[in-house]
ROBAVEX-795744 format. One record per residue (C-alpha): residue number from 1; residue in one letter; chain; x, y, z. Coordinates in nm, 3 decimals. Each point is the difference from the previous one (the first is absolute). Layout:
N
NUM,A,A,X,Y,Z
...
***
This chain:
152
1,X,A,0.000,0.000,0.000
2,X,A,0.107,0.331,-0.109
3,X,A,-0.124,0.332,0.175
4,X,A,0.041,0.294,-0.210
5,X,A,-0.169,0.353,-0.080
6,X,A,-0.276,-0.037,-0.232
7,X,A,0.035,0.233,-0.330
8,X,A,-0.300,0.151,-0.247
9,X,A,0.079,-0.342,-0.218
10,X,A,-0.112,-0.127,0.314
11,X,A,-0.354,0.129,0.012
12,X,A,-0.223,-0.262,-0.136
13,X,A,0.144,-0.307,0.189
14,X,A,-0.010,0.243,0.336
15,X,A,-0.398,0.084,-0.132
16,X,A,-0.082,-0.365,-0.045
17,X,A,0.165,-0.082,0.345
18,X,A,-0.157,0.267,0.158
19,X,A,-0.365,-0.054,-0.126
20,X,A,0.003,-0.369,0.015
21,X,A,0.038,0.008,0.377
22,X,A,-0.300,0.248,0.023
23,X,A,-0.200,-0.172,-0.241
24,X,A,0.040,-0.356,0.150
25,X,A,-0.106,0.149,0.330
26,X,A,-0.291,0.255,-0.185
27,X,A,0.118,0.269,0.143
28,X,A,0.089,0.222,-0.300
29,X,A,-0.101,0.335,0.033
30,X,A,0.010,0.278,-0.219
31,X,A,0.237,0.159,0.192
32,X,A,0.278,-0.285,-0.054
33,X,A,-0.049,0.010,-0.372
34,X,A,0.055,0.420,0.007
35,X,A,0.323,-0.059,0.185
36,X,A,0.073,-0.341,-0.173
37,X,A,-0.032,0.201,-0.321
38,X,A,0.145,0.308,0.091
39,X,A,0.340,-0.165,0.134
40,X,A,0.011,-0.183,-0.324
41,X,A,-0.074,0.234,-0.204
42,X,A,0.196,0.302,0.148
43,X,A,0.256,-0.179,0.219
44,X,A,-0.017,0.273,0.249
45,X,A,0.332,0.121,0.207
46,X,A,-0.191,-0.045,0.345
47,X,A,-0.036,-0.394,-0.065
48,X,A,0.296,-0.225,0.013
49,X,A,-0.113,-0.404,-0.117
50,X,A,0.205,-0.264,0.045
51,X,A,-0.034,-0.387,-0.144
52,X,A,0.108,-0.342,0.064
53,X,A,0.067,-0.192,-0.300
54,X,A,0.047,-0.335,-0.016
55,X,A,0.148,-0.138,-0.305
56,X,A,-0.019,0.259,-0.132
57,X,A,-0.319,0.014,0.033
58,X,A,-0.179,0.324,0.228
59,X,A,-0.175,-0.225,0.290
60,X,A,-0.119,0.321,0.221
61,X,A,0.003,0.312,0.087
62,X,A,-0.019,0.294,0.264
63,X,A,0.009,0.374,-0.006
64,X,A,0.091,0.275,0.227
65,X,A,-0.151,0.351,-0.013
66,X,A,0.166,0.293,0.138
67,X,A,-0.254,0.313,-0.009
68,X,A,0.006,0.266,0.207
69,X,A,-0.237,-0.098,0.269
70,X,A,0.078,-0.376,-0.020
71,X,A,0.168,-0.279,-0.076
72,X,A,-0.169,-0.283,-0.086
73,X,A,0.057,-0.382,-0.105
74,X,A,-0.187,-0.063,-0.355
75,X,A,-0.087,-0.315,-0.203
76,X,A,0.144,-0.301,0.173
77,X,A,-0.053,-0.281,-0.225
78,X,A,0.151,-0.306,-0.123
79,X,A,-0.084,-0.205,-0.273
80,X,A,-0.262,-0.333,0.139
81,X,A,0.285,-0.215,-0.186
82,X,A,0.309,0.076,0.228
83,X,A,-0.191,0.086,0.364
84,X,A,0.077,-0.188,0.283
85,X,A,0.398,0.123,-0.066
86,X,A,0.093,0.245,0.189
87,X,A,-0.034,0.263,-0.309
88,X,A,-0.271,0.200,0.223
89,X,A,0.251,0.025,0.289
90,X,A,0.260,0.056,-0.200
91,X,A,-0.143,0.281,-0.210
92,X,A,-0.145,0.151,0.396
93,X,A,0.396,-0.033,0.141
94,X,A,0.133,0.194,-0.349
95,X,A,-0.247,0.305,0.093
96,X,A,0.060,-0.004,0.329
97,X,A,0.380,-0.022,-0.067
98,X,A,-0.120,0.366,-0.196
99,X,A,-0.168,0.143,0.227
100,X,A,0.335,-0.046,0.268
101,X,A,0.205,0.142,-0.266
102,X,A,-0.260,0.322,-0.014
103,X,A,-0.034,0.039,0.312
104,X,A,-0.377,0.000,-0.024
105,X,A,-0.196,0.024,0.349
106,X,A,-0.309,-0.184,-0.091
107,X,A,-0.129,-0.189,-0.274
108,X,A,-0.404,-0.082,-0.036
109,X,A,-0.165,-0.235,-0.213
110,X,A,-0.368,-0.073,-0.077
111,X,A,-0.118,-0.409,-0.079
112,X,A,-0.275,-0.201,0.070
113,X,A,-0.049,-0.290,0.288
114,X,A,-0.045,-0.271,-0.258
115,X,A,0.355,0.074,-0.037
116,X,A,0.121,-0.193,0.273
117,X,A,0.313,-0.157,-0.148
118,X,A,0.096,0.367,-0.045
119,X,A,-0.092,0.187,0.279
120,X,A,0.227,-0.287,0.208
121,X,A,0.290,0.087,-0.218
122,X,A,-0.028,0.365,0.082
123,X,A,-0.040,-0.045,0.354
124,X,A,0.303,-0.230,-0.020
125,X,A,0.162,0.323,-0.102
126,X,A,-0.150,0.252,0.301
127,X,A,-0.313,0.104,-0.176
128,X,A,-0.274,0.060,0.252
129,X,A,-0.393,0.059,-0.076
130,X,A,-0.103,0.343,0.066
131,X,A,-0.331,0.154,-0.066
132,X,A,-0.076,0.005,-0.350
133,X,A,-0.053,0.363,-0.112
134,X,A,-0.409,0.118,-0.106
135,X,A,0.154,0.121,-0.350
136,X,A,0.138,-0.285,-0.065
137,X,A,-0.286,-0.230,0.093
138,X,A,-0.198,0.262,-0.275
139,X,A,0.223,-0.030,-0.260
140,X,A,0.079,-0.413,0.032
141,X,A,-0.301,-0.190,0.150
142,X,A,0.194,-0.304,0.009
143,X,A,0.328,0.153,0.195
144,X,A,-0.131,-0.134,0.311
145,X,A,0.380,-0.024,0.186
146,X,A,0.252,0.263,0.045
147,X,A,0.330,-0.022,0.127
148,X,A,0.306,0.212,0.108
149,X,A,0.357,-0.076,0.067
150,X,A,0.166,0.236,0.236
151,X,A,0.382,0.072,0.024
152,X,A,0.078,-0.117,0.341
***
């Protein structure tokens, strides 16, 4: 397995990763596809991706968004073909290896509770549930968890 920064050639295996996830679980929302679309389309500045390829092969993925009020964790997937090894965690340990080397404070990130494969690996990692936030809840009726990771 090879982690590595994802690239705009990137952009429809780190779509079809993305959505699959969301559409295995139904909970694609119009608000992932904007953002889906508008990181593939526009590769914005403010996201950095990063992929695990296997064989050369791009098995998942994860993103990190730096904005000004927050940082959050995006689009967590791997491919149903190559879970179960240790991609997920490896792809959460390459971010958080990131957000050391920025020197970030805190780091949010919005899922759902069906995701409970998930939601271990980021507690593995110091993520705690917090209250999820009303505009949030608005905006993606099926972001039912949030989570933060503190600096200690």
């Amino acid at each position: 397995m090879l982690i590595h920064l994802l690239e705009p050639h990137h952009a429809e295996d780190f779509k079809r990763i993305s959505l699959a996830w969301l559409d295995k679980y139904g909970l694609t929302e119009p608000g992932d596809l904007q953002e889906i679309e508008k990181i593939c389309q526009d590769w914005p500045a403010e996201y950095t991706l990063w992929g695990a390829s296997v064989e050369g092969k791009l098995a998942g993925v994860i993103g990190l968004y730096q904005g000004e009020s927050a940082n959050e964790v995006i689009k967590l997937g791997v491919d149903e073909a190559y879970q179960g090894k240790g991609i997920g965690r490896a792809l959460i340990q390459t971010l958080m290896d990131e957000v050391e080397r920025r020197g970030l404070e805190e780091v949010i990130l919005y899922s759902n509770s069906q995701l409970v494969a998930a939601l271990e690996a980021y507690r593995k990692f110091g993520f705690e549930e917090v209250p999820i936030d009303a505009a949030i809840a608005m905006k993606y009726h099926t972001a039912d968890v949030k989570m933060r990771w503190r600096k200690k």
